[in-house]
C-alpha positions as CSV (number, residue, x, y, z in Angstrom):
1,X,-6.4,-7.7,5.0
2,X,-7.4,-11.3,4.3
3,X,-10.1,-13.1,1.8
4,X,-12.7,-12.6,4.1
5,X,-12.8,-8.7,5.3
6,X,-12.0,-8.0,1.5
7,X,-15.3,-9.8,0.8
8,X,-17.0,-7.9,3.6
9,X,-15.3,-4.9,2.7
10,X,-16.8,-5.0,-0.6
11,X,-20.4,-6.1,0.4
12,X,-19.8,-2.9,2.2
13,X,-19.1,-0.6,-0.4
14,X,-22.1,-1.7,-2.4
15,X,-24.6,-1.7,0.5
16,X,-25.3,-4.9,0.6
17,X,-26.5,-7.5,3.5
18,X,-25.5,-10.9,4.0
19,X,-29.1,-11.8,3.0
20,X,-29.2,-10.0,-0.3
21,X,-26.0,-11.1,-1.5
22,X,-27.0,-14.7,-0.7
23,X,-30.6,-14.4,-2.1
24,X,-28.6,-13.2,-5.4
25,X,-26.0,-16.0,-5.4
26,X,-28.2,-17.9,-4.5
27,X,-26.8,-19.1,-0.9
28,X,-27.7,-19.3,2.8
29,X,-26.6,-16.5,4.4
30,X,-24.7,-18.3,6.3
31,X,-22.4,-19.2,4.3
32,X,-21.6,-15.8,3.0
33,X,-20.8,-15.3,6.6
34,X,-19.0,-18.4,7.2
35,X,-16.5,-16.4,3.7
36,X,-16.4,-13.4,5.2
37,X,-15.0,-15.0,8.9
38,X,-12.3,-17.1,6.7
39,X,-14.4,-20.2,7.9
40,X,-14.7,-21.2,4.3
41,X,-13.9,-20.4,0.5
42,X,-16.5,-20.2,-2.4
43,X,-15.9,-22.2,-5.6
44,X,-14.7,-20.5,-8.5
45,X,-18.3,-19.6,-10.2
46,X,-19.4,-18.5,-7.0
47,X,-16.1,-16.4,-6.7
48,X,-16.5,-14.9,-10.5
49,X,-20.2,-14.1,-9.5
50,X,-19.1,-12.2,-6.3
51,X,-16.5,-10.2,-8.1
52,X,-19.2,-9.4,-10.3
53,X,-21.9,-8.0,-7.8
54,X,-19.2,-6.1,-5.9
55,X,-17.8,-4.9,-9.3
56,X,-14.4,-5.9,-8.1
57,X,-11.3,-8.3,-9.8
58,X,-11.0,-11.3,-8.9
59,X,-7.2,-10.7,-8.5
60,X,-8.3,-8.2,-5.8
61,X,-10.8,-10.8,-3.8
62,X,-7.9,-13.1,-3.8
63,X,-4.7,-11.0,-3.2
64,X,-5.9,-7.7,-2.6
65,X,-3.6,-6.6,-5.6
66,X,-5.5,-4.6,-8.3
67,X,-5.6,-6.6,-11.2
68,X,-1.8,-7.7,-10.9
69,X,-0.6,-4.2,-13.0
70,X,2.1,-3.3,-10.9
71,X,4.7,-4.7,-12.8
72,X,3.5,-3.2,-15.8
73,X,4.7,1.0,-15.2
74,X,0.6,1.0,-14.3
75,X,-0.3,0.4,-18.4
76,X,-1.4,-2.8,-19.3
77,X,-0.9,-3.3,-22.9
78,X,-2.8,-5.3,-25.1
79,X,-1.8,-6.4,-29.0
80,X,-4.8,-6.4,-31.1
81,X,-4.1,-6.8,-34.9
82,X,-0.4,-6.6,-34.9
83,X,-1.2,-2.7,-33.3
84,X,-0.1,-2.5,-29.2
85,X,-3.2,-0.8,-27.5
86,X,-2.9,1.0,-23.9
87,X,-5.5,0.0,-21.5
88,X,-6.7,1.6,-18.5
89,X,-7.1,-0.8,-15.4
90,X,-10.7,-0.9,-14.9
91,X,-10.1,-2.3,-18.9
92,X,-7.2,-4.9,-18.2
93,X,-9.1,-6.4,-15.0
94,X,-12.2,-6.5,-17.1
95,X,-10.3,-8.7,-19.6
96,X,-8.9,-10.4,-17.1
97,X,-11.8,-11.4,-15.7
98,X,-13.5,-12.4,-19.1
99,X,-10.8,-14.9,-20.1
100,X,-10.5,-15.9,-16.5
101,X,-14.6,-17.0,-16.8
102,X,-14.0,-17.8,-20.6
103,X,-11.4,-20.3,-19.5
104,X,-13.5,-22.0,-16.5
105,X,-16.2,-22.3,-19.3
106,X,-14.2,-23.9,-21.8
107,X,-12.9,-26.5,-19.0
108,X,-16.3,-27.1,-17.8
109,X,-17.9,-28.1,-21.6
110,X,-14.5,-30.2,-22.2
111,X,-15.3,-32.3,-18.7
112,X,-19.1,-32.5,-20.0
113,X,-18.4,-33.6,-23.5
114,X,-16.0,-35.9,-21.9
115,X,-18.9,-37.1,-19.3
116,X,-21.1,-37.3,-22.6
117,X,-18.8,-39.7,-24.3
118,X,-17.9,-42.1,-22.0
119,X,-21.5,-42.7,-21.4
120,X,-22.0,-44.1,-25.1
């Protein structure tokens, strides 16, 4: 399955149209169609925000894998406090996601207070 039918797949499962996925990205809906046909790729936020609305991973959108686990035995582990904590999948693509977004974020005020600087 490529990029596109996974989106479409996905805008499927949630009963959405072209139009109200693009009203809520805020898109033409053209050009949810044009990611959908493999004609084009959204940008990252767009990406993280369509994850979102389809309530999908990212990792899944991209590669069709489920959050990368299957290396792990299916338990992705996390250590919080020196203590090893199981986590379910919908949990470890969750997390994923957040420091995937957290990450973007972090890159994004570093190029602005960078852009801010070198204007003084």
């Amino acid at each position: 399955m490529t990029f596109g039918a996974r989106l479409k797949s996905a805008r499927n499962s949630k009963r959405f149209t072209q139009h109200q996925v693009a009203d809520t990205l805020g898109l033409n809906f053209t050009t949810i169609s044009k990611y959908e046909n493999d004609k084009s790729q959204p940008d990252n936020e767009i990406l993280q925000k369509m994850a979102v609305l389809y309530d999908v991973s990212i990792d899944w959108l991209l590669t069709g894998e489920a959050g990368g686990l299957s290396g792990t035995g299916g338990r992705a582990k996390m250590y919080f406090d020196g203590e090893v904590e199981d986590l379910t999948k919908e949990e470890a693509e969750h997390l994923r996601d957040s420091l995937e977004m957290f990450r973007l974020l972090k890159e994004k005020r570093a190029k602005y207070d960078s852009d801010s600087n070198s204007d003084k």
